[in-house]
N, C-alpha and C positions, 0 to 999 in steps of 0.2 A: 122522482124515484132515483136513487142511488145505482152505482154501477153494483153495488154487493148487491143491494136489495134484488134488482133487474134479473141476477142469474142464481135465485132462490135462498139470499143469504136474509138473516134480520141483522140490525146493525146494533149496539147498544153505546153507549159511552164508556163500556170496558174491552168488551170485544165484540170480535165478529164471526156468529156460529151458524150451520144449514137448518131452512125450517124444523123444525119437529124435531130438532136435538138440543137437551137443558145443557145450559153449562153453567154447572152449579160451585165447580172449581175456582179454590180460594188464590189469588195470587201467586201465597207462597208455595200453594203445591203446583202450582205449573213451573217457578223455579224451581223445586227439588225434583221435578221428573224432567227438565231440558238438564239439570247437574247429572241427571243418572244416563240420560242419554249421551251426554259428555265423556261421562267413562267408560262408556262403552265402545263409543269410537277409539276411544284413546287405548282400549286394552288392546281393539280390533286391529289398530295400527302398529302397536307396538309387537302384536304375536309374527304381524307380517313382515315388522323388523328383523326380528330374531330370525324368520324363514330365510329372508332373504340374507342376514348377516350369514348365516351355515352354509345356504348355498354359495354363498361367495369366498367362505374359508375352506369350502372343499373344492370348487376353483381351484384356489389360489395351493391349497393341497397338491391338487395332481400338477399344474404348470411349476411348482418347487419340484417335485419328483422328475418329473423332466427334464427341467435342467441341470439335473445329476445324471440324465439318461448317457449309456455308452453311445447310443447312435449320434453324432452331430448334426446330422439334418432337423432331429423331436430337440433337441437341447437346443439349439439354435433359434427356430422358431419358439420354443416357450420364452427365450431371451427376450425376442421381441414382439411378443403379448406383453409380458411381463415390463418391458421398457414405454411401451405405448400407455401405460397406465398407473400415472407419478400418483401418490396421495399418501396421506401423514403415514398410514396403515401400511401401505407399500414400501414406505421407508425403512418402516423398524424392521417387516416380515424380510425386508432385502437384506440389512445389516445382520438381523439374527442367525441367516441363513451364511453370509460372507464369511461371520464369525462361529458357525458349529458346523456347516455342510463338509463335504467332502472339494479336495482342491479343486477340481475343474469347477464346479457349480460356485464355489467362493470366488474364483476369476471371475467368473460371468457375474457374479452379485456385484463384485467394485466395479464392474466395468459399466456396469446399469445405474451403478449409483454415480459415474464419472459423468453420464449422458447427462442423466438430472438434474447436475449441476448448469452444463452447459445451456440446458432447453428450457427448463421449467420456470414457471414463474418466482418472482426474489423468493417469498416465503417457502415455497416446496426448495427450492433451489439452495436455501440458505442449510434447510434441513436436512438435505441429500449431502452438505459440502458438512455439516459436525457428524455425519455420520461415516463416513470417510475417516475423519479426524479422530472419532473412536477407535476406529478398527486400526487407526495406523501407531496408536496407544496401548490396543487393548485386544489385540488378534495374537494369533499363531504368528511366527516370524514369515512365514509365507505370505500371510494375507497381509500382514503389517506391512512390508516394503510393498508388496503391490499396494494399497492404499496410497502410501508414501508417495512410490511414481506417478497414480494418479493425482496426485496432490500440487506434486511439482510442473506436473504440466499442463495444470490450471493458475498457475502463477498467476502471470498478469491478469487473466479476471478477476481471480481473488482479490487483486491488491485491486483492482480499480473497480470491485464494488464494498472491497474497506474505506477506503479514500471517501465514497459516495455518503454512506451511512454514516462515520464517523464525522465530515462534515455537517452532515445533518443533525447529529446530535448537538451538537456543539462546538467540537474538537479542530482545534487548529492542524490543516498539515501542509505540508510545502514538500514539493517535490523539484528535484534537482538530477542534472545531468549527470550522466554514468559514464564519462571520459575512459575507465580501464574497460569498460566492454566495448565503447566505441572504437578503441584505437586495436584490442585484440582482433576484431569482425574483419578491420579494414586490412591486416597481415594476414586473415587466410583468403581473403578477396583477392589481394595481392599476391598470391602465391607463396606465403611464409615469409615474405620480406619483413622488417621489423620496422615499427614506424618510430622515426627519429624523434627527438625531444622538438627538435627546432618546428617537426609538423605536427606533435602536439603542440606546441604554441598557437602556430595557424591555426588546428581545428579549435582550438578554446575558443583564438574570438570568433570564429565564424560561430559555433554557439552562443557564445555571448549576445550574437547578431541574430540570431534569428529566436532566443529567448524567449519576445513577447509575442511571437506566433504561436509557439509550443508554449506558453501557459494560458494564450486563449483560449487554445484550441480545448487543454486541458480541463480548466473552469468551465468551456460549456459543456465537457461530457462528450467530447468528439474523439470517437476510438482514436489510439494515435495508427498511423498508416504504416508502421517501420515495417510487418512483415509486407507487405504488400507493394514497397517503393521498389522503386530501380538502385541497382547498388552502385557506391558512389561512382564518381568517375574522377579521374586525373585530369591534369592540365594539358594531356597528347602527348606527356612525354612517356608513357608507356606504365610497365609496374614498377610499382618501387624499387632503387637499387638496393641489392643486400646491403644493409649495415658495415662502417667498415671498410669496405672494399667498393673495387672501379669494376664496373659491370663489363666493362670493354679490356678488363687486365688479362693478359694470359700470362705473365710472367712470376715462371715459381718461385717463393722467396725462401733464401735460405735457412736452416736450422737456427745459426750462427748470426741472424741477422738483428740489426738493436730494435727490442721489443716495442709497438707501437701503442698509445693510446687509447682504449678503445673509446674512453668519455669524448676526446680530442677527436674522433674518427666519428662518432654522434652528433657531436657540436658544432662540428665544423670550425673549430675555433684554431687549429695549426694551420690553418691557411686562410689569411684574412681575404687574401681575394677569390677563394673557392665558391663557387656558384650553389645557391642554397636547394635542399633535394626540392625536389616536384613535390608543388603544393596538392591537394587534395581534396575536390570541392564536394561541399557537403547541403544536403537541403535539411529541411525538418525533419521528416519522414525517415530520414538518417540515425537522428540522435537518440539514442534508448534513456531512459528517464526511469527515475521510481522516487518511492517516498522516502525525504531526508530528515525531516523532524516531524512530529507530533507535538504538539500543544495541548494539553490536560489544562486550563484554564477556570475560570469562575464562569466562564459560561455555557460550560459540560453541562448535559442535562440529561445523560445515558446513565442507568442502571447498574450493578455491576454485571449480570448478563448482559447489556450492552458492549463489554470488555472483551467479551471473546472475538470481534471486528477486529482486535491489535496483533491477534493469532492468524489472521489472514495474511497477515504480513512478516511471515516467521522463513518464508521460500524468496524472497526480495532478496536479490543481487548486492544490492548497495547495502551497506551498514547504515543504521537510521536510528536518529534519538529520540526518545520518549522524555519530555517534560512532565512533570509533576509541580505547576503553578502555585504558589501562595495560595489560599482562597479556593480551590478547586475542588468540589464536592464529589470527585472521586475517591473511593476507599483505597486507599494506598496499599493494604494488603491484601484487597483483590485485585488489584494491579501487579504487585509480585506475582500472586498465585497462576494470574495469565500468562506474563511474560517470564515464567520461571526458567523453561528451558529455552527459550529464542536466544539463538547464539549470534543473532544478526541485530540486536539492539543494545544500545547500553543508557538504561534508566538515570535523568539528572532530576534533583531538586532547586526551582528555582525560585527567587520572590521576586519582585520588580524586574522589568527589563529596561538596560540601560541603553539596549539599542548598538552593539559595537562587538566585534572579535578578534582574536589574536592567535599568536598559536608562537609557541617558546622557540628559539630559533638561537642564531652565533650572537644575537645580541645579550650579553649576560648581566641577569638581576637590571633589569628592564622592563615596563609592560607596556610594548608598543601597542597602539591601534593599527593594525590593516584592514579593517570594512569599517563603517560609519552604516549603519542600518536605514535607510527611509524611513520617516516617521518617529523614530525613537528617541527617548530623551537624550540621548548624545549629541543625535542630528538637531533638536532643538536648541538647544545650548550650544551649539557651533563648533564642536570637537569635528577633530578631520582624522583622516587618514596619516598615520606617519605619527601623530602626535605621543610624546610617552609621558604617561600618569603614573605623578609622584606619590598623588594622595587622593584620599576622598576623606571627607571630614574632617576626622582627627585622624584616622586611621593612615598610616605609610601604606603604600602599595612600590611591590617589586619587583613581582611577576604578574602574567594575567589569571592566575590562578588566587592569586590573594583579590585583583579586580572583582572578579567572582561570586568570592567567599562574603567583602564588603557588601557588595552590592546586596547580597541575599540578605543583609541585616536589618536592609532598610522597607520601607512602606509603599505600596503605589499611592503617588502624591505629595510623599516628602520630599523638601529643597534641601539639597547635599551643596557643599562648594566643592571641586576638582580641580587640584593642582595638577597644571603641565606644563611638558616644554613642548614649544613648536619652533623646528628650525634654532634650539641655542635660544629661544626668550622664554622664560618661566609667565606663565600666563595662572589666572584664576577664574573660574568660570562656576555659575550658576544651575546646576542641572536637577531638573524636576523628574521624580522617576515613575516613567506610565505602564501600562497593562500591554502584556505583550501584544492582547489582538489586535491594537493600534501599532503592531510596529511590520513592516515590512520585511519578514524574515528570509520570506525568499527571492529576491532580486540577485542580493549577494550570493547564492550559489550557482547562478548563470554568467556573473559578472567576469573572475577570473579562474573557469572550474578546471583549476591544474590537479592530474590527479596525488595522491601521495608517491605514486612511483616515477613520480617526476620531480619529488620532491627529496631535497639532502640536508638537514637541519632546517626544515622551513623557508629553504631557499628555490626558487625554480631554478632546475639544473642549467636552466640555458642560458640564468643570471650567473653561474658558477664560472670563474676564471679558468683558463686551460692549463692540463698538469704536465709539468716538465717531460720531454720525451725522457722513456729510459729511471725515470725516477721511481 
């Protein structure tokens, strides 16, 4: 006997029913009464949805009225009810409220949706940081700059979860060292002393030196430490002397007296045997960094909502370029539409990279090379540093600006010939021209990162000869 049979069932080859009840039921109607039992659960759950959705929109009722309460103790604590509990619905009810409540209660809305940027997970997180980005668009001027501030003082996460995603889609970026906030930081460290050209030199290469720390570090997603380090320190000789002047001078100089240099008094260059200022040592930890170019490439594979990751980058320190690749399946005029108002980028077109840079300087109607890129077809084809390009194919070149212009005419893959002179010998060389993401873009912004206020036609000021006293 069966175990059915054993506790009063009979068994048949369609089913299994208790003694003494027929079951004369066809198939199909036992599928169309389990369908109708189906919707009754499903109405059952969904009437409990609805219960529950009311009860929790009138929640979320009274904890909004609250935090427009005059008391600060009830507004405070519905703050943080209200903060403990991030989700899609929380987001908008928090924005709708920044954007039509009354001021106090819209302070407390950005300031909750400042949290959830920092706490919540990427998705809630991402969602909490465009909703910010609305309101500092699309608010009362009050809650717009509050938005604003929150915005700016989520900087560097933002950028370095643009940096993260924007990789990830595809997007080439390279980040490079921020010499003018390094050298501002170390003058109010110093006590307002000014730091000289000669120890911008120093701190360059000591950056330059410690470079592949600070892009390891970088690449593998390791927060950088800058707030957290110890601030720099000098070589014992104390703080910087003022610019200028002898720290140990008490003698007053007179009205009447012949006006002194100030580049020469920087340079150190009126007195060849003057002892050069106190150097300033610097670790990693030291050097503030952000992103210098973008790569739009053929191997983008983000959306045009994917485009709003370039707007996280709109509060960056540094001015930073956005490429727009030959080949690159981004929409070019949602690329404008994102980067329309960022006053911290400027959008280039490019096709091939030739792997090399320049920048116009005292040499005139010239297009010297000063970096040779890693990897790039320049670096393949054995162009150097120093070398000036006559020509490319047919085409004359005279500036690096026409280099440029050429180069964009051509194909990733085509053999160009490039006329130059190296050192007085006019040479002709073979160069094949490749895909940027084979070229090593950012080496060379660590190499020699002199900033522009160091710079006087393209020259480093500490290469500049010294100016006539009195002239």
């Amino acid at each position: 006997m069966s175990a059915p049979e054993a506790l009063g069932f009979r068994s048949s080859s369609s089913a299994c029913y208790p003694v003494g009840v027929a079951c004369n039921l066809s198939p199909g109607t036992i599928a169309a009464m389990l369908m109708a039992w189906r919707m009754i659960i499903g109405l059952l759950l969904l009437v409990a949805g609805r219960v529950a959705l009311a009860d929790t929109s009138a929640e979320w009722r009274v904890l909004l009225r609250q935090l427009s309460a005059a008391d600060q103790a009830t507004a405070t604590q519905a703050e943080r009810q209200i903060a403990a509990t991030c989700s899609p619905d929380a987001i908008n009810r928090v924005v709708d409220l920044a954007r039509q409540g009354e001021a106090e209660a819209a302070s407390r809305a950005v300031r909750i949706l400042s949290g959830w940027v920092r706490t919540s997970e990427l998705p809630l997180a991402d969602a909490a940081e465009q909703g910010l980005e609305s309101l500092s668009q699309n608010a009362s001027p009050a809650v717009a700059g509050a938005a604003e501030q929150q915005l700016v003082l989520l900087r560097d996460l933002r950028e370095q979860r643009a940096i993260a995603v924007l990789r990830k889609l595809g997007a080439k970026v390279d980040i490079g060292p921020d010499m003018g906030a390094l050298a501002a930081r170390l003058e109010v460290e110093h006590g307002g002393s000014r730091v000289t050209q000669w120890q911008i030199q120093s701190l360059a290469e000591q950056v330059a030196a410690l470079a592949p720390v600070i892009l390891a570090q970088e690449l593998a997603g390791t927060p950088h430490p800058e707030d957290a380090a110890e601030p720099p320190k000098d070589n014992g000789a104390g703080p910087l002397p003022p610019t200028g002047t002898d720290a140990a001078a008490t003698e007053v100089i007179p009205d009447d007296a012949e006006p002194e240099s100030t580049l020469d008094d920087e340079l150190g260059l009126d007195d060849p045997q003057a002892s050069p200022p106190p150097v300033v040592e610097i670790t990693a930890a030291d050097v503030p960094y952000g992103v210098t170019n973008v790569f739009l490439t053929s191997r983008w594979r983000g959306t045009n909502d994917d485009l709003w990751h370039l707007r996280r980058l709109r509060h960056s320190p540094k001015p930073w370029e956005l490429y727009l690749v030959e080949g690159t399946p981004a929409d070019k005029l949602a690329v404008l539409e994102v980067t329309a108002d960022l006053d911290n980028v400027r959008l280039q077109e490019r096709g091939p990279s030739l792997g090399v840079s320049g920048k116009h300087g005292p040499w005139d109607d010239h297009c010297v090379i000063q970096n040779v890129l890693p990897g790039g077809a320049a670096d393949r084809a054995g162009i150097q540093e120093g070398d000036i390009v006559l020509s490319i194919g047919q085409r004359r070149i005279s500036d690096f600006s026409q280099l440029i212009s050429a180069v964009g005419e051509l194909s990733e893959g085509e053999k160009v010939d490039v006329a130059i002179i190296r050192r007085g010998t006019p040479l002709q060389l073979q160069v094949e021209m490749v895909a940027w993401d084979d070229v090593d873009t950012a080496t060379a912004l660590w190499e020699k990162p002199i900033p522009e206020s160091a710079m006087m036609g393209g020259v480093p000021m500490f290469m500049m000869p010294a100016i006539p006293r009195g002239k």
